[in-house]
C-alpha angles and dihedrals in degrees: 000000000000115000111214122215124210111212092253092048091043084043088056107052080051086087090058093031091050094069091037104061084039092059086047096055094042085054098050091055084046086051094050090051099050094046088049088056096049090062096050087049097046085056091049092052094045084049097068104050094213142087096286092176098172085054088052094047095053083055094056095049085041086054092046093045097054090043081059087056100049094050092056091049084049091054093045093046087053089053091049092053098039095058075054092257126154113223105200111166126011083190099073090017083247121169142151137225123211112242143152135252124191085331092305119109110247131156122255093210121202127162133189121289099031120114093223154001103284113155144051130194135180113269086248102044098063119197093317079070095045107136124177115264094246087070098053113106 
């Protein structure tokens, strides 16, 4: 079953959401990174043509470490979806929140970086259709 949001209820799971997208944001850059220097390790290693086993054994920590990271991100994600959240794009730290309007489902859309929930948008027309709450009928 949907759980609806009103905006002061949406607006006050912002404070928790705010460092979590944050983090996830900030994980997926440190993921990006670890995966880049694997691959520069792994050349190194395959440069040498020979048992590098320091090298081999920074991969492994670099592996671990971004399995860590994942796993966060994985437990974040679940939080997210279990308050009925919609995470859409780590990225800009976008989500949407199910509400109602007038008895009909829309999204109550916030990103990072905004003060405050703002905009609404039909559950079909995604951020492209994002208008200012004043406007919702």
């Amino acid at each position: 079953m949907t759980r609806y949001y009103d905006l002061a209820a949406a607006a006050e799971r912002l404070s928790e959401l705010r460092p979590m997208l944050s983090g996830l944001h900030d994980d997926r850059d440190a993921v990006a990174a670890a995966q880049r220097r694997i691959r520069e390790l792994a050349a190194e290693v395959g440069a040498e043509q020979s048992s590098d086993d320091h090298g081999r054994a920074e991969i492994e920590r670099e592996q671990r470490r971004m399995t860590d990271i994942v796993q966060r991100m994985e437990r974040t994600v679940r939080q997210i979806d279990a308050w009925g959240i919609s995470l859409r794009d780590i990225s800009s730290g976008l989500v949407d929140f199910p509400a109602l309007a007038s008895g009909r489902p829309i999204w109550l859309c916030w990103k990072l970086g905004e003060d405050e929930i703002e905009y609404w948008h039909e559950l079909d027309a995604g951020i492209a259709g994002r208008k200012p709450l004043i406007e919702l009928e």
